[in-house]
N, C-alpha and C positions, 0 to 999 in steps of 0.2 A: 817158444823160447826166444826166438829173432826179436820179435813185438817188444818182450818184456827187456831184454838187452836195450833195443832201440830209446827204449822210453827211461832205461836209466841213463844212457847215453846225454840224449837231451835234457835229463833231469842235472845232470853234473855239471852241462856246458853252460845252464840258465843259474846254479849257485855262483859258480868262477868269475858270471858274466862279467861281475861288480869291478872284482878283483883284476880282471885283465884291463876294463877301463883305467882303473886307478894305477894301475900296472903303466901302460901305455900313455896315461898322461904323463906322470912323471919321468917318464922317459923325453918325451919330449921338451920337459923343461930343462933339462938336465942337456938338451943336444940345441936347445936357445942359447945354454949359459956357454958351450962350447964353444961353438960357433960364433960367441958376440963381437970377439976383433973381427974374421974374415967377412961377416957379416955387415960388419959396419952399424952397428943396433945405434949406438949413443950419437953417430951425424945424423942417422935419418931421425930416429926420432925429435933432436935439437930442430931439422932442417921442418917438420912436419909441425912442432912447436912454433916457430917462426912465421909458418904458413900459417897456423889458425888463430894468432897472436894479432894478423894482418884483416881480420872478421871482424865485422860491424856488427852492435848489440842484435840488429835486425835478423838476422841469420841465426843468432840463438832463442829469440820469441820465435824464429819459424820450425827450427829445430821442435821445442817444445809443444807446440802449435801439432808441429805433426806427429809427434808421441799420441798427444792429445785425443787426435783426430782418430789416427787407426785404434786405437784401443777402445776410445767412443764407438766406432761401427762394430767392433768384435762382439762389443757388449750389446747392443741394440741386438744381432744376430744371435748371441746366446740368450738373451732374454726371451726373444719371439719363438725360439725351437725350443728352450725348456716349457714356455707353456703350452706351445702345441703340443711336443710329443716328451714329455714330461721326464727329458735327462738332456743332459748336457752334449751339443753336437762334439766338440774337441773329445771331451774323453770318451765318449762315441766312436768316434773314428778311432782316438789313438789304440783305446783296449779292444774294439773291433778288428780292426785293418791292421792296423802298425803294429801292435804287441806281438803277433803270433809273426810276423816276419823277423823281429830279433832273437825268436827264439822263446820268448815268454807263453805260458800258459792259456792257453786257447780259454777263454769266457764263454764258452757256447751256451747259446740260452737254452740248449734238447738237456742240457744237462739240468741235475735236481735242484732243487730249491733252498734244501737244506743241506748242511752236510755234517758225518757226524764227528766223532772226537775227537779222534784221528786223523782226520784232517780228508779221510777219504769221503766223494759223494756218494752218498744215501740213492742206494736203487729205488726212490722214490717219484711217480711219475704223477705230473699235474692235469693227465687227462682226465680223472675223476674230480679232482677239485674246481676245474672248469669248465666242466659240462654243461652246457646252454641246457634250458629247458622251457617248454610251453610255458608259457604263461596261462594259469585257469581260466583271469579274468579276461582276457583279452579282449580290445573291442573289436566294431564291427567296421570293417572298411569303408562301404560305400556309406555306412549312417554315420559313420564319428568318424574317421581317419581322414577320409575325404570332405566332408563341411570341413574340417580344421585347415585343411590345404585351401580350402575355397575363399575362407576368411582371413586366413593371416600371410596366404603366397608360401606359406612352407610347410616342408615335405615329414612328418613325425614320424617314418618309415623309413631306415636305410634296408638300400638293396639287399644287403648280406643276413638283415632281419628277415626279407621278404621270401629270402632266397630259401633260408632256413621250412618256412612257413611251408614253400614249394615244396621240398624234400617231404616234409609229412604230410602232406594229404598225397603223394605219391605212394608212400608208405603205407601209411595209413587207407587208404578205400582203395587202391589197384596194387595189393601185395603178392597177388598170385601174379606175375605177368606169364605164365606160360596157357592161363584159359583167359584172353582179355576180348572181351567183345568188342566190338565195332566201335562202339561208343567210348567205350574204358580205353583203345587206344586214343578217341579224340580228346579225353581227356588226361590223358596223360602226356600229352602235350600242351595241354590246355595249359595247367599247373605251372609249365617251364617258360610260359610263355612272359615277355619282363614288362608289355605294355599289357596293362587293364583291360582297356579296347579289345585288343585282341583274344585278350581270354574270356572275356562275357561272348565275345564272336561264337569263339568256340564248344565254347556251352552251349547256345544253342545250337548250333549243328548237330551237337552232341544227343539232343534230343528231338530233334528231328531225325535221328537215326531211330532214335529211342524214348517212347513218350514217358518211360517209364524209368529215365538216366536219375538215379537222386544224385548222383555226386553234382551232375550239372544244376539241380538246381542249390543245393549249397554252396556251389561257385557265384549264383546269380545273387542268393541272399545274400552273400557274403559282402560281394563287390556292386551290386548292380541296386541292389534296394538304397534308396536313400532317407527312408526312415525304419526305425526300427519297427512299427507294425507293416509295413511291407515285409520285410525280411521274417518277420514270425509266419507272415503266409506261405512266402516261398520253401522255408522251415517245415512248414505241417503237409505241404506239397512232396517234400523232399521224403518225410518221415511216409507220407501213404506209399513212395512209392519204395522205399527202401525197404518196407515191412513183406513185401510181395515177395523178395529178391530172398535166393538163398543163404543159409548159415554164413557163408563166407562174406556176409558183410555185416556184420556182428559189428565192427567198427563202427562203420560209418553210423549205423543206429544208436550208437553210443553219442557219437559225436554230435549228431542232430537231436537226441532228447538232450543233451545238454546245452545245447544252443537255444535250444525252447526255453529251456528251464531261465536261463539267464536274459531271454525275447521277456518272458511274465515280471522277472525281477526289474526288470528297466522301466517296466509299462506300470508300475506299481503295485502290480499282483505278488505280495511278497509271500502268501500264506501260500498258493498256488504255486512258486517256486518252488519255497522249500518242501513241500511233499511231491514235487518232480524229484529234485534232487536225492530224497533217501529214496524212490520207491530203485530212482537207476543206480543207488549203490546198494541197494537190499538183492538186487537182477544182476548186478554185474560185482560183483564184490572182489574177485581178482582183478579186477581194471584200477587198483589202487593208485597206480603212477602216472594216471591223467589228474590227482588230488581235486578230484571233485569236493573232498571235505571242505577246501577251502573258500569255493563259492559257495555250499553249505555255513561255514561260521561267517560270510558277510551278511549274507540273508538275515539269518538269525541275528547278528548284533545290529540290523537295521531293526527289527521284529522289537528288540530290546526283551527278546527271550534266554536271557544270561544264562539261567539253569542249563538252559539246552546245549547253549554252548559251552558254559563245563563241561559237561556228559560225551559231547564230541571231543575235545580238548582231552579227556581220562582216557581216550580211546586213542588218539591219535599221538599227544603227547611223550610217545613210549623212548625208554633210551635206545631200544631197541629198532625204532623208526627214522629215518632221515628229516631232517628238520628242515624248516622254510621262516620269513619273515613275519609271515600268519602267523603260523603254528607261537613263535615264543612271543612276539606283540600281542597277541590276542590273549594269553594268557596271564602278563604283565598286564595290560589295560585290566582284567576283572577283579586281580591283584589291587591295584593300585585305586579302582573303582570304589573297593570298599575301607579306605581310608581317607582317597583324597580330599573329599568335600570338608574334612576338618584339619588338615592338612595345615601346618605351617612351620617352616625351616627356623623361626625363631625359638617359638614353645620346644621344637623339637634338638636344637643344640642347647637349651635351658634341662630340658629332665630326658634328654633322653628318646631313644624310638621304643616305640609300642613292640609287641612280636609280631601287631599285622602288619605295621609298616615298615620292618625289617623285612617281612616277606616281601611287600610289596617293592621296596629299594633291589632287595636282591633280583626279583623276577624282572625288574627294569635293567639291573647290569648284566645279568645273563642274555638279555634280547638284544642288550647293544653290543656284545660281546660278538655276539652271530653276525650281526650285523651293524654296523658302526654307523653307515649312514643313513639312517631311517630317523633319527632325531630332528636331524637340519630340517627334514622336510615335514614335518611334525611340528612344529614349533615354529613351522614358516619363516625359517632364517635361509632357506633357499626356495627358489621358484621352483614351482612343479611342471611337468609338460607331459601327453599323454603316454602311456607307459606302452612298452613295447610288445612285439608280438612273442618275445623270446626272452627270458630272465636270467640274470648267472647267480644263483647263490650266494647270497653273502654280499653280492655286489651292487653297486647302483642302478641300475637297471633293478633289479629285486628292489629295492632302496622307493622308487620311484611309482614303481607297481601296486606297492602295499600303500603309501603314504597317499597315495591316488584314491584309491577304493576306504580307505579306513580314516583317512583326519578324520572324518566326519562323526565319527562312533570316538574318537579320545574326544572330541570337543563336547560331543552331547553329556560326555563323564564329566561332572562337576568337579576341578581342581586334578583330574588328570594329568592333563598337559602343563599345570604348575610344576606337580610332584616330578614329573620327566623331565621339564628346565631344570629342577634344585639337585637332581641325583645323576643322570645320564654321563657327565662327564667324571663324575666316579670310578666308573668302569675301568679305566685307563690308566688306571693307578693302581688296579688289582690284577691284567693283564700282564705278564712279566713281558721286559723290554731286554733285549731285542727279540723280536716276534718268534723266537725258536721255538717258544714253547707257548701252548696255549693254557689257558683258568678254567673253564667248563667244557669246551670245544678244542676240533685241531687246532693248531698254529693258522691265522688266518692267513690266505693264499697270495702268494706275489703275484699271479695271473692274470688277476678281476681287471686293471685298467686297461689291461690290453683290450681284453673281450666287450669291456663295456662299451668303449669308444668304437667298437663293431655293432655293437646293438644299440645305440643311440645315437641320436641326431647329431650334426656337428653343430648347432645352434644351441646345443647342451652343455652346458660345463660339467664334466665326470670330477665327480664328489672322489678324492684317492685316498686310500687309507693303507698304513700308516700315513701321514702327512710326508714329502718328499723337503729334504732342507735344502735350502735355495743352492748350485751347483757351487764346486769352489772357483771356478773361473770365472761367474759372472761377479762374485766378491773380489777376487784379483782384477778384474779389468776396470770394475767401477772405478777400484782405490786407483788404481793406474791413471783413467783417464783423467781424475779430477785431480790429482798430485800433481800431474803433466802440464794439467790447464791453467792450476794457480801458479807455477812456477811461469809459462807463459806469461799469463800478464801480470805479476808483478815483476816482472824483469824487461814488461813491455814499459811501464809505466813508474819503476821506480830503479832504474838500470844502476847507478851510484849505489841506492843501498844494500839493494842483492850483492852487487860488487864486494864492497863491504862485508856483508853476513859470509860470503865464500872466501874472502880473506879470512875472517875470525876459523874460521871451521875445514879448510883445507889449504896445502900448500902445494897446489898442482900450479901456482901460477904464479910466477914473480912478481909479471910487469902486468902492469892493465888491468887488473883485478877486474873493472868493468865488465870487462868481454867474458870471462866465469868461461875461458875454454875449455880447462879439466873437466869442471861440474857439470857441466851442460852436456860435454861429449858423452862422459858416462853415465849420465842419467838414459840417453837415447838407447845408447848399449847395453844399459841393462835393461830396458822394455824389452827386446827383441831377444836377450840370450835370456830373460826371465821364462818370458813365454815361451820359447825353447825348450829351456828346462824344465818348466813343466810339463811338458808335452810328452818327453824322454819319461820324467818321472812315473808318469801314469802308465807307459808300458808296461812298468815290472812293479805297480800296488794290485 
């Protein structure tokens, strides 16, 4: 009961807030106008007149000058923080910091996303909609992550990806920690360990306890092989010894025939692949949420065994199933496959879409609808870089993962990737704005940029969607600065005519028009109580 008091208390005090400002200014005009004999208002300001009447044109270009100046650095400063971290630092601070000290409504981001009609939040929590997940394809460390660091000096791996990676093969191959052998404890430090060096160290120690450690030598194929036929050995090494070991590592056997599976796909054994693949989902068939299907439909759409991929696609495809960038691209591509080689946006706004190529349009706004940024990278209107160890649905990183593994199968589709230039941006018209509500999917998630710029390089630009519209402070300070600066120099350079134009348009100044004391003063003043004001403003939106 106290809580609920409490909260209408502060709710009364934050409507009045308005009302006692406006309250208490005019009080105070009203004790200016009192006051104005004892005060003496009309000699000081005549006396303060007199004194800035006695100013050299030069004092008002520096006046203006430095308007100029600080509103020029505010704006370079909100430039560089909206594109780094992709909102504005002032209203940042003010609705972070400052709002809830006058009494305004806490913004907390634990809070939901949406809210509903009422105006109350939605017990709706973004832990599901943000859940990082494996990556199926992911590559191999020591054979692709590391050449790429060796050739370009940088790093396609953040920590917080790597760290991620840690946690599951902890999980993943040492889950019982109450029977851990000798070894299973060396490697389970192994895992935590943040330098590479170190943890190949450890691996072998590991087996040197144990000639017979698979996890160690997964760690070696992993990180330690520097081509992929190394690593498939260490792989078939790891699988002889994993097979010896009891039921309780059902994982890691999983984990190493599927690494096999994807060692033959590299090596161009793709028919070899794909029957590793079904035989370990025909053997593990509950292990569905490692989506093994999905290194399954690359294989095959390398095979250019399309039937197949149907057939996996009528299996997997279910509304009843969680969806991925695969799953609706792959489906859109064999869509679009069987129209686009005749394909053309003229013929087709002249008579009209066919029913396949309505299908095929439709199954292209449904896969960008999931996912918005997979086109850019498709259509090579953004650079690609190696995809990550850890994916967010929906997000760039996902975005970056699939577009990595699959250009290659839209390009080999003849007129494909036309049909996806002419239609993709469609989508976004049949999307309802503002993103509350979604067209075939939820509402896509306000979360993905946070998480992505956690799983992706900083040498990355994160793809953000919906698009953010440039802040309104860096539109205030530009018009500020340059208002500022041309008032500067032409009052530097044409002092008579400004004089002049401030006669024609105010009458703050009898004598000396030149000098523009009014004009200039309160041009300065109102830089400073603008930006003020808005600052206040943004407390209580």
């Amino acid at each position: 009961m106290a809580p609920r008091r409490t909260l209408k208390l502060k709710s009364w005090l934050y409507w009045s807030w308005t009302y006692i400002c406006t309250l208490w200014f005019a009080m105070v005009l009203t004790m200016v106008y009192v006051l104005r004999s004892p005060l003496k208002l009309q000699e000081t300001v005549n006396a303060a007149s007199v004194f800035l009447n006695t100013l050299t044109p030069k004092f008002y270009v520096a006046l203006t000058g430095t308007s100029s100046l600080i509103s020029g650095l505010i704006l370079i400063f909100e430039w560089w923080y909206f594109r780094k971290y992709g909102t504005s630092f002032i209203e940042q601070v003010s609705v972070s910091h400052l709002r809830p000290l006058l009494g305004g409504v806490e913004n907390s981001s634990s809070a939901g996303l949406f809210s509903s009609v009422n105006g109350d939040t939605e017990p709706r929590t973004n832990v599901a909609e943000c859940k990082v997940w494996r990556n199926p394809l992911n590559l191999f460390r020591g054979a692709e992550y590391s050449r790429y660091t060796w050739v370009t000096g940088k790093e396609p791996l953040t920590y917080y990806d790597m760290n991620l990676s840690a946690q599951d093969h902890q999980t993943f191959f040492l889950g019982d920690t109450q029977q851990l052998r000798p070894e299973d404890s060396v490697m389970q430090k192994a895992w935590r360990e943040r330098n590479p060096q170190a943890r190949i160290r450890a691996a072998y120690q590991a087996i040197e306890l144990n000639r017979e450690c698979a996890a160690a030598y997964v760690l070696l194929a992993e990180e330690e092989a520097t081509t992929i036929t190394e690593a498939e050995r260490l792989f078939k090494q790891a699988l002889k010894s994993g097979m010896k070991l009891s039921g309780k590592d059902t994982n890691l056997v999983v984990y190493i025939k599927r690494r096999l599976a994807m060692c033959a796909r590299k090596l161009g054994r793709i028919k070899e692949a794909v029957k590793m693949m079904r035989d370990l989902m025909k053997e593990f068939p509950l292990l569905g949420m490692l989506n093994i299907h999905e290194n399954l439909l690359e294989a095959l759409l390398e095979l250019q065994a399309y039937a197949d991929v149907q057939a996996v696609l009528a299996k997997y495809d279910d509304i009843s199933l969680p969806k991925s960038a695969t799953i609706c691209y792959t489906s859109a591509l064999l869509k679009a496959r069987a129209v686009s080689d005749k394909f053309s946006p003229e013929a087709a706004s002249r008579r009209g879409l066919s029913t396949a190529e309505m299908n095929a349009v439709e199954a292209i706004h449904r896969a960008v609808e999931f996912n918005p940024h997979v086109p850019k990278y498709l259509l090579e209107m953004k650079s690609l870089i190696l995809p990550p160890e850890h994916i967010l649905k929906r997000g760039d990183s996902e975005a970056v993962a699939y577009a990595f593994f699959h250009l290659q199968h839209w390009k080999r589709a003849e007129g494909a990737l036309n049909l996806l230039h002419c239609t993709w941006e469609g989508t976004f018209r049949i999307i309802p704005y503002p993103l509350e509500k979604g067209h075939l999917f939820y509402p896509y998630p306000g979360c993905t940029e946070t998480a992505d710029r956690e799983l992706l390089p900083s040498f990355h630009e994160v793809s953000v969607y919906p698009k953010k519209e440039l802040p309104f402070f860096i539109l205030f300070t530009a018009g500020l600065c340059s208002f500022c600066a041309m008032l500067a120099m032409l009052t530097h350079q044409f002092p008579e005519l400004m004089g002049v134009f401030v006669k024609a348009v105010s009458i703050c100044t009898p004598h000396r028009t030149q000098k523009c004391v009014g004009f200039f003063v309160v041009v300065f003043l109102a830089f400073l109580s603008s930006l003020c004001a808005l600052i206040i403003y943004f407390f209580f939106v």
